[in-house]
TORSE-758499 format. One record per atom (N, C-alpha, C): residue number from 1; residue in three letters; atom name; x, y, z. Coordinates in Angstrom, 2 decimals, m for minus. Each point is the difference from the previous one (the first is absolute). Example, Ala and Ser with C-alpha at 12.3 -4.5 7.8 and 13.67 -1.06 7.14 Angstrom:
BEGIN
   k   r  a      c1      c2      c3
   1 ALA  N   13.19   m5.69    7.80
   1 ALA CA   m0.89    1.19    0.00
   1 ALA  C    0.90    1.20    0.00
   2 SER  N   m0.35    1.05   m0.72
   2 SER CA    0.82    1.19    0.06
   2 SER  C   m0.77    1.09    0.73
end
This chain:
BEGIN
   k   r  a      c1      c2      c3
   1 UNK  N   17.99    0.55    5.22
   1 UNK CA   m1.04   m0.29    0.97
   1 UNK  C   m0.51   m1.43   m0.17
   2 UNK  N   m0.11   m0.17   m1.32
   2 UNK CA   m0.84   m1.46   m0.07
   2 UNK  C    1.12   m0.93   m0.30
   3 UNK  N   m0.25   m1.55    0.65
   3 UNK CA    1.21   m0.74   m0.15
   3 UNK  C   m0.17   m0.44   m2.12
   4 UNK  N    1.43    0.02   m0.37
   4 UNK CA    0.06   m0.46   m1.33
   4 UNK  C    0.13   m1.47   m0.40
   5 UNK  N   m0.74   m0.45   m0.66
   5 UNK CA   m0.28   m1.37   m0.62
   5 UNK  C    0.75   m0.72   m0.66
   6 UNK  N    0.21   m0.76   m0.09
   6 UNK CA    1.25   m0.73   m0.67
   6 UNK  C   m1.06   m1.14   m1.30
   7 UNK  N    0.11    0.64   m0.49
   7 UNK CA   m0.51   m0.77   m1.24
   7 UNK  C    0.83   m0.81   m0.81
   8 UNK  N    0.78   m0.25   m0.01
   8 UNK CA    1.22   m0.54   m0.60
   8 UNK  C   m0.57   m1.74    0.10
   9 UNK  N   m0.54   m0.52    0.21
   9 UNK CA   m0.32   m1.71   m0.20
   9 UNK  C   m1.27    0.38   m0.60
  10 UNK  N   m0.42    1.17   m0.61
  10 UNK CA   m1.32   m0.26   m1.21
  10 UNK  C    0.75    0.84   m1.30
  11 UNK  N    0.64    1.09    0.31
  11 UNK CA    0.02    0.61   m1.12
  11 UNK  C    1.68    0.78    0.22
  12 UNK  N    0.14    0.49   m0.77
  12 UNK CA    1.60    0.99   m0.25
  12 UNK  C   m0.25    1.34    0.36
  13 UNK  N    0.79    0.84    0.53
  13 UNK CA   m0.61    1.32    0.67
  13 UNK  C    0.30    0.81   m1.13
  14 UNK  N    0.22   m0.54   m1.34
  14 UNK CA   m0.08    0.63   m1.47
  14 UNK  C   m1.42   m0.10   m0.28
  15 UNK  N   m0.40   m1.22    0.02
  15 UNK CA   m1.70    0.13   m0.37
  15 UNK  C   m0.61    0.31    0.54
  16 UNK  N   m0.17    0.39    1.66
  16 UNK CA   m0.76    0.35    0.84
  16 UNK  C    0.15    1.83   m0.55
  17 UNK  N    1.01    0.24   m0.20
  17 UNK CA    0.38    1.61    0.26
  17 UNK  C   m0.85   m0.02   m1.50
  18 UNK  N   m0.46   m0.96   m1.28
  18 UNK CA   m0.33    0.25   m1.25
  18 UNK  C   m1.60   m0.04    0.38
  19 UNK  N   m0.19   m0.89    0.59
  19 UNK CA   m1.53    0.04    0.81
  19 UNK  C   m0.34    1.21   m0.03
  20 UNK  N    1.02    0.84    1.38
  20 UNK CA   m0.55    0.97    0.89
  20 UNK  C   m0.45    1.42   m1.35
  21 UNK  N    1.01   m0.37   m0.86
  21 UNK CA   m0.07    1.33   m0.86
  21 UNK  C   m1.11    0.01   m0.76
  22 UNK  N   m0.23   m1.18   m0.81
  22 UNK CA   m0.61   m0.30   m1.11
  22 UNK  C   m1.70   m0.40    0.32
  23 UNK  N   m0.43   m0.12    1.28
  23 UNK CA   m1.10   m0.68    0.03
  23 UNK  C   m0.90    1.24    0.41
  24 UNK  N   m0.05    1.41   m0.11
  24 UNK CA   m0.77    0.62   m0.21
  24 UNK  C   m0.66    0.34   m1.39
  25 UNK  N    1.29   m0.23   m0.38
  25 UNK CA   m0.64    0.43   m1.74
  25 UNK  C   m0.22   m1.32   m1.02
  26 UNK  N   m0.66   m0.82    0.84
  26 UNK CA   m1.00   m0.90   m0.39
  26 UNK  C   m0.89    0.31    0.13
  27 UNK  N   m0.69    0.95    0.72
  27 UNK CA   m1.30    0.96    0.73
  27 UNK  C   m0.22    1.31   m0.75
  28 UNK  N    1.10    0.23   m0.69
  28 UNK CA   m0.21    1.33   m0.60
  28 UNK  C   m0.41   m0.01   m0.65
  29 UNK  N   m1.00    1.67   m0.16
  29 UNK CA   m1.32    0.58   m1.07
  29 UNK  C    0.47    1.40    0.06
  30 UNK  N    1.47    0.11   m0.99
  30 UNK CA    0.77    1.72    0.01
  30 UNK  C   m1.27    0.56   m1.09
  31 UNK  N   m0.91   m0.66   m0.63
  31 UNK CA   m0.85    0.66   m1.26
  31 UNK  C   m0.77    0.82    1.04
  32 UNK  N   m1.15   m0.73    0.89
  32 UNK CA   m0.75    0.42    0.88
  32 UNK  C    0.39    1.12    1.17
  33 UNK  N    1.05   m0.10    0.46
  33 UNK CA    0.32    0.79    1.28
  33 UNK  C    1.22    0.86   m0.78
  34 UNK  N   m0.11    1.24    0.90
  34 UNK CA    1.25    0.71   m0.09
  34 UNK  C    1.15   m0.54    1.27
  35 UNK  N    1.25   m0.71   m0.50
  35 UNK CA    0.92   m0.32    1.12
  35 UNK  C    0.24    1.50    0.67
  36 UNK  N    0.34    1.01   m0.38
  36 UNK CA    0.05    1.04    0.65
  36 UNK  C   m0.59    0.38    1.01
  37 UNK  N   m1.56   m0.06   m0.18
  37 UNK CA   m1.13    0.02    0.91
  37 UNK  C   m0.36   m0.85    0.74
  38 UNK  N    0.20   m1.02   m0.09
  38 UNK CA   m0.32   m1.81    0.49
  38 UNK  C    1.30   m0.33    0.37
  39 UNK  N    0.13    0.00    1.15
  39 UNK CA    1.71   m0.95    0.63
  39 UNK  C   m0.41   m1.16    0.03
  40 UNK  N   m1.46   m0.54   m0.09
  40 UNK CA   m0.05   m1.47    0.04
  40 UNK  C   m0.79   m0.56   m1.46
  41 UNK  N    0.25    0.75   m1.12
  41 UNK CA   m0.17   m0.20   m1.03
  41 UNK  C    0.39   m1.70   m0.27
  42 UNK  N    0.81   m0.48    0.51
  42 UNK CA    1.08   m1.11   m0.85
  42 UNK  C   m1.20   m1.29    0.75
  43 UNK  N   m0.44    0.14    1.02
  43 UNK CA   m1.01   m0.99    0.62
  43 UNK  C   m1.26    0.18    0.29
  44 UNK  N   m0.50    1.23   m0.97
  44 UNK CA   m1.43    0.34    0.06
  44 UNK  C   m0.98   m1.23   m0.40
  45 UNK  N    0.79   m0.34   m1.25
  45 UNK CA   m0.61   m1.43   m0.32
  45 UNK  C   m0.59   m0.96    0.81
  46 UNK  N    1.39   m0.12    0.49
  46 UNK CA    0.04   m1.26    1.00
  46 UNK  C   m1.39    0.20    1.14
  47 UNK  N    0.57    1.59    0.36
  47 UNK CA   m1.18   m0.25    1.39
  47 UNK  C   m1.84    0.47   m0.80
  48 UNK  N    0.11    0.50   m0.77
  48 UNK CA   m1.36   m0.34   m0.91
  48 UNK  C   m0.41   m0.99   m0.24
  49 UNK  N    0.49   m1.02   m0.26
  49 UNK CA   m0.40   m1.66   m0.42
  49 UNK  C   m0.32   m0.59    1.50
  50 UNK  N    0.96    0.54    0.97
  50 UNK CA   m0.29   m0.38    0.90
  50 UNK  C   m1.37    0.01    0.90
  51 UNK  N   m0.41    1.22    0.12
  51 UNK CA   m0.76    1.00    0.15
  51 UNK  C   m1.23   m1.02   m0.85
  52 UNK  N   m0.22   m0.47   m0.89
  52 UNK CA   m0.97   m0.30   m0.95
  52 UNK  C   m0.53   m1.47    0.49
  53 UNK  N    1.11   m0.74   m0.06
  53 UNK CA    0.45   m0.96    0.49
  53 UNK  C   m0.92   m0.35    1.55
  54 UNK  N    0.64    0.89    0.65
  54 UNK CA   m0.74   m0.06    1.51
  54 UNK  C   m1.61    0.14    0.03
  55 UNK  N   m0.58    1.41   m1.36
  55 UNK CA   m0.93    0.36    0.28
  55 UNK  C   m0.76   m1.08   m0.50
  56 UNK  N   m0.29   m0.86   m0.79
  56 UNK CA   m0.26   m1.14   m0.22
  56 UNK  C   m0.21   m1.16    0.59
  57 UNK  N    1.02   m0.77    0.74
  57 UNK CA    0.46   m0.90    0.75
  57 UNK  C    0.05    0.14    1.39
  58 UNK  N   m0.46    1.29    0.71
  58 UNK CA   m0.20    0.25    1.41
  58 UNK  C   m1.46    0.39    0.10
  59 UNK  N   m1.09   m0.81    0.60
  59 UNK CA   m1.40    0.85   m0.28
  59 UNK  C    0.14    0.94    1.46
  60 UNK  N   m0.33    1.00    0.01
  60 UNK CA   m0.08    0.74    1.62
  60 UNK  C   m1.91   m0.12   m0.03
  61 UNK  N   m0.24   m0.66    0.95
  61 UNK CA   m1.87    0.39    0.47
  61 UNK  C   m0.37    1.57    0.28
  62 UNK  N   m0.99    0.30   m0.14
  62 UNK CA   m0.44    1.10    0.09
  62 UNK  C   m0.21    0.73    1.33
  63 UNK  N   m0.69   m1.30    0.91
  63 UNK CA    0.33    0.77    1.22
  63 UNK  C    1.86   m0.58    0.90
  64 UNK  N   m0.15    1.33    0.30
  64 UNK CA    1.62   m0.14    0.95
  64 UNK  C   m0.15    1.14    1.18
  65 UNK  N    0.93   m0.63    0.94
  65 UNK CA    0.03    0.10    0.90
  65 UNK  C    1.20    0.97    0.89
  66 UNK  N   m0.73    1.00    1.15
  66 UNK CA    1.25    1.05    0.02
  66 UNK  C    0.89   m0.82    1.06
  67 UNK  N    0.87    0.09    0.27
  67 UNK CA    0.56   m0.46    1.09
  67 UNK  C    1.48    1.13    0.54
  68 UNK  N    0.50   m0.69    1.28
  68 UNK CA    1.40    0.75    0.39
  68 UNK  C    0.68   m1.18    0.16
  69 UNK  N    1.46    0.41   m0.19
  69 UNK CA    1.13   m1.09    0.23
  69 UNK  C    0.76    0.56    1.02
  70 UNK  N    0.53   m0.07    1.35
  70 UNK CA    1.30    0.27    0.46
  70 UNK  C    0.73   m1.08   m0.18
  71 UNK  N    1.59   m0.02   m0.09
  71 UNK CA    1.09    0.06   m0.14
  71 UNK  C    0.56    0.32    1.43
  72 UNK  N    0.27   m1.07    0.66
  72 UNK CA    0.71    0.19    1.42
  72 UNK  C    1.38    1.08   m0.15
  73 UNK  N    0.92    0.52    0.74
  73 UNK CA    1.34    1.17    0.17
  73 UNK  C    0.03   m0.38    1.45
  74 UNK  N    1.39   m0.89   m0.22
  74 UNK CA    0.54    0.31    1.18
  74 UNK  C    1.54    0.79   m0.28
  75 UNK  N    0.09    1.49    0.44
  75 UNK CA    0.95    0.13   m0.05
  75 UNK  C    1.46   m0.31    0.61
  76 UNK  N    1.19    0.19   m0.39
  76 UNK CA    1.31   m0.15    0.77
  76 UNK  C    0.78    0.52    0.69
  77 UNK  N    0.08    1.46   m0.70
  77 UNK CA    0.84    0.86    0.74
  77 UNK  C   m0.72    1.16    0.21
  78 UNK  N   m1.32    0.95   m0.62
  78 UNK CA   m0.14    0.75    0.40
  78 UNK  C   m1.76    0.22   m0.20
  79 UNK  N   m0.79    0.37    0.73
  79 UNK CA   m1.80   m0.10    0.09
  79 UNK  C   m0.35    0.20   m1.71
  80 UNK  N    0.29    0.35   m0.88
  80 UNK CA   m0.29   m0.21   m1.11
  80 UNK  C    0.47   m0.36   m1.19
  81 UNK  N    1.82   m0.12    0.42
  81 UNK CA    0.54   m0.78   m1.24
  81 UNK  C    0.07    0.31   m1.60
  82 UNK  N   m0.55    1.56    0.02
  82 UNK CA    0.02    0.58   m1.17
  82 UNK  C   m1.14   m0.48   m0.77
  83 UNK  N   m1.28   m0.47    0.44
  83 UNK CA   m1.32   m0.07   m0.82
  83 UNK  C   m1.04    1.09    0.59
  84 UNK  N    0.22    0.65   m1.36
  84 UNK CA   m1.12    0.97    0.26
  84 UNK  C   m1.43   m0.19    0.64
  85 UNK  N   m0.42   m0.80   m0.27
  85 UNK CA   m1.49   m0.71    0.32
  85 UNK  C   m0.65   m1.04    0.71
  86 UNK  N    0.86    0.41    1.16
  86 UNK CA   m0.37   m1.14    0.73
  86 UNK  C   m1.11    0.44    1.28
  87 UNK  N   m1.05   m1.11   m0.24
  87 UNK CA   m0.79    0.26    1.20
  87 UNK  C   m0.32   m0.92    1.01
  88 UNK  N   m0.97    0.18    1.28
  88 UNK CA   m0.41   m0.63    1.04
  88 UNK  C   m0.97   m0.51    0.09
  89 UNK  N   m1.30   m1.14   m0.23
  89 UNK CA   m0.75    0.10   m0.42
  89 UNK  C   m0.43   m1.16    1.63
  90 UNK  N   m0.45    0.53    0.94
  90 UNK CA   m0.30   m1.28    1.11
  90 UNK  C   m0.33   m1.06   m0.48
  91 UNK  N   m1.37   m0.03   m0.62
  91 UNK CA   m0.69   m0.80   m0.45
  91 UNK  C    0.47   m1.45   m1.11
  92 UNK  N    1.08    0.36   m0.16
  92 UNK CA    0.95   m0.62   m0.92
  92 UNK  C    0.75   m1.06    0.77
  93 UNK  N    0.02   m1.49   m0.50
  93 UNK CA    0.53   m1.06    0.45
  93 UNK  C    1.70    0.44    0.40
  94 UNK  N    0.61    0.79   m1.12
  94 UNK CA    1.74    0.77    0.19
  94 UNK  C   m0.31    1.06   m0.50
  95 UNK  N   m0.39    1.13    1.40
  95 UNK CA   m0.53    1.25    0.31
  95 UNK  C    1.02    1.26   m0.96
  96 UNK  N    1.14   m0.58   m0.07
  96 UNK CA    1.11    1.45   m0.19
  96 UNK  C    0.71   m0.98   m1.20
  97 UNK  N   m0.31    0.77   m1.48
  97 UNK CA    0.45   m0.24   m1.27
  97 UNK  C   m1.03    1.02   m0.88
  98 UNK  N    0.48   m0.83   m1.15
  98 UNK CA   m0.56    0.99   m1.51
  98 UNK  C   m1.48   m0.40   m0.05
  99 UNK  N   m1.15    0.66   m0.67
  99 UNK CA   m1.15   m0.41   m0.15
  99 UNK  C   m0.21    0.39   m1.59
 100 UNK  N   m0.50   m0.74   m0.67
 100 UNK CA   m0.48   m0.50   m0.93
 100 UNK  C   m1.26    0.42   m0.48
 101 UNK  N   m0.50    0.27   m1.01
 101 UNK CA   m1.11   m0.12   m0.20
 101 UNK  C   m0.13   m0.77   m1.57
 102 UNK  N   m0.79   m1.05    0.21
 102 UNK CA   m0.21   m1.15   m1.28
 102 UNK  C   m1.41   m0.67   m0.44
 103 UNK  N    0.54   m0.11   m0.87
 103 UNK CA   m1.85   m0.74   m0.62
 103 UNK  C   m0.06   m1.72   m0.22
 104 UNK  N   m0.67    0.19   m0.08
 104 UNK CA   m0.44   m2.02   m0.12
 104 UNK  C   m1.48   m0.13   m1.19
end
């Protein structure tokens, strides 16, 4: 489905394939988690630091704001194109798509 990359003018598709294997378990904490129980045991780390990281370095204000998003749909071949959720909303700049609901 997705087109494949040609990495070959940075790296060898030996080290890339050593990358792909090896760079979870730079993240790994097998003491803390059960891999059994945890399929994402090997990057819990990772997205914890992350997670910490953000909560720190992103302030969110206290007040926020509700809002809606549509998402224009124009379909091609058939009135819904296989999305479950699509609505009509007049009032909407592109009346017939997905609607959203988001904060600010």
């Amino acid at each position: 489905m997705s087109p494949s990359i040609d990495l070959s003018p940075f790296m060898s598709p030996r080290w890339f394939e050593d990358i792909n294997t090896y760079f979870p378990s730079v993240f790994a904490d097998l003491d803390k988690r059960n891999s059994a129980l945890d399929p994402w045991c090997m990057l819990s780390n990772l997205i914890d630091e992350f997670n910490k990281n953000r909560s720190t370095v992103i302030a969110a204000p206290f007040i926020k704001v509700l809002d809606e998003l549509m998402s224009a749909w124009h379909p091609r071949k058939n009135k819904t194109e296989g999305l479950p959720n699509i609505s009509f909303i007049l009032q909407k700049p592109e009346p017939l798509g997905t609607e959203f609901k988001c904060i600010a």
